[in-house]
C-alpha positions as CSV (number, residue, x, y, z in Angstrom):
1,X,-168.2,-52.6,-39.2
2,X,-171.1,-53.9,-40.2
3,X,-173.2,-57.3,-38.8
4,X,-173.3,-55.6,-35.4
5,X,-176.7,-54.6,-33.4
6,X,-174.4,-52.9,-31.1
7,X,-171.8,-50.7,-32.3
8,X,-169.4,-48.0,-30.3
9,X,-167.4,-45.2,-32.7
10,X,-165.0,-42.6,-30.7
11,X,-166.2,-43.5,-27.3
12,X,-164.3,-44.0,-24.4
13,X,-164.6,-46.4,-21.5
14,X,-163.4,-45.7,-18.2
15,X,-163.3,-48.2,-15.4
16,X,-165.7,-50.4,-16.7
17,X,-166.4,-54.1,-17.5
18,X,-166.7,-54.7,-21.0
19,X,-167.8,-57.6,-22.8
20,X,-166.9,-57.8,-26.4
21,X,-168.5,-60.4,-28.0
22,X,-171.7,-59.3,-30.6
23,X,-170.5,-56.0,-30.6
24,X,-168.4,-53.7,-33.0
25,X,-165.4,-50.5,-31.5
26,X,-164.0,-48.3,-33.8
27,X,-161.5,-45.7,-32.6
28,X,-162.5,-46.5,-28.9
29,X,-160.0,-45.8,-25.9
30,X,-160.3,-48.4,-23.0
31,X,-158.6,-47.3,-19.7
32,X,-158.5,-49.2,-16.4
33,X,-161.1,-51.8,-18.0
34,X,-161.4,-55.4,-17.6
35,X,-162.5,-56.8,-20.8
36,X,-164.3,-60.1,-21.2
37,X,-164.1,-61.9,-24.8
38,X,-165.7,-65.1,-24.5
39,X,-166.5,-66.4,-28.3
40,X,-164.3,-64.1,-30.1
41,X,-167.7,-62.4,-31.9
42,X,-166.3,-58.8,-32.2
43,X,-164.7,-56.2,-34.2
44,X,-162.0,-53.8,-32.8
45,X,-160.4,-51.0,-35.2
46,X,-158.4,-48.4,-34.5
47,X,-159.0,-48.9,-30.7
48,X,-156.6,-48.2,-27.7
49,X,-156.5,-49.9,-24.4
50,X,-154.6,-48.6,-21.5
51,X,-154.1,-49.9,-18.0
52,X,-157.1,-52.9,-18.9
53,X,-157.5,-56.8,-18.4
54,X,-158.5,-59.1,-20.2
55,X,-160.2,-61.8,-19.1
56,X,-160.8,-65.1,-21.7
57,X,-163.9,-67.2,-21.4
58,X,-165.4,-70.6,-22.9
59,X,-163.7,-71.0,-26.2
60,X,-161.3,-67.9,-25.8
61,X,-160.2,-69.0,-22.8
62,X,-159.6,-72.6,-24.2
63,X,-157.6,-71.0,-27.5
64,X,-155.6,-69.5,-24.7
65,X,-154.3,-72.3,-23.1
66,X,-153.6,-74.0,-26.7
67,X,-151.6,-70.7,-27.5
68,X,-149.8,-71.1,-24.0
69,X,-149.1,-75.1,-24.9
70,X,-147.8,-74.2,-28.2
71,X,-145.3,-71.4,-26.9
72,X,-144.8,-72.4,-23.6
73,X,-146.3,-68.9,-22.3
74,X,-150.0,-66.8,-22.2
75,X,-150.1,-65.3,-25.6
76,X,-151.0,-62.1,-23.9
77,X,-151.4,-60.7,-20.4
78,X,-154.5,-61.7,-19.6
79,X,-155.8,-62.2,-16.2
80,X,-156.7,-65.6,-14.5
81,X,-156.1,-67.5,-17.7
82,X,-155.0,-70.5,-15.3
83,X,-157.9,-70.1,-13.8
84,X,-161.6,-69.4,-15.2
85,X,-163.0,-65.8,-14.7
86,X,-162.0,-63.8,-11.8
87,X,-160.3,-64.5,-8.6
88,X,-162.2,-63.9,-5.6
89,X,-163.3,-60.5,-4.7
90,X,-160.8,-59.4,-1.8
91,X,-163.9,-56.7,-1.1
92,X,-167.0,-55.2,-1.4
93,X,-165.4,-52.5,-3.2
94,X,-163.5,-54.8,-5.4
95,X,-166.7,-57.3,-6.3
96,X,-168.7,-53.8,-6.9
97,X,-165.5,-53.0,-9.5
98,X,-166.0,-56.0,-11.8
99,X,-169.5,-56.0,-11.5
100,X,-169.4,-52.3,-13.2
101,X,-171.0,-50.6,-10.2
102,X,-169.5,-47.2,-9.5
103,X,-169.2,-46.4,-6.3
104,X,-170.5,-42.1,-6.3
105,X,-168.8,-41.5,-2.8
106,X,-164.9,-42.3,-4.9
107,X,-166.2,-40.2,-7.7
């Protein structure tokens, strides 16, 4: 783990956006996360992910859709990988959610 300005050991992420390019996780727990991986710039060891999204961009996003012509399905279940980013926010609520904001009053 090593190359990495940023680097997360043992923590856990709740709820959150995460983007996981230029950074390092080792033995990080993901839970109800939408996670963003756009060039592929990241190390992940030992980590767990439970209830999360991913979401390709740019060149992920493109490997995706080679992966999908290749097999004839999404090499994972990732979200929107026919189309870019997100969907449209139904709600406030839901834009605040993939921003990151945390709403205190649903604490």
């Amino acid at each position: 783990m090593t190359g990495y300005r940023v680097r997360h050991r043992n923590s856990r992420f709740q709820k959150q956006r995460i983007e996981l390019d230029g950074k390092a996780f080792e033995h990080c727990e993901f839970e109800d996360c939408i996670v963003v991986l756009e060039r592929g710039d990241t190390e992940i060891h030992g980590c767990t992910f439970k209830n999360c999204h991913l979401v390709l961009q740019g060149p992920a996003y493109t490997i995706g859709q080679i992966i999908r012509m290749f097999t004839g399905k999404s090499p994972l279940k990732v979200l929107d990988l026919d189309e870019p980013l997100f969907r449209k926010p139904q709600s406030p609520d839901e834009l605040n959610e993939l921003r990151g904001i945390k709403d205190p009053s649903k604490s």
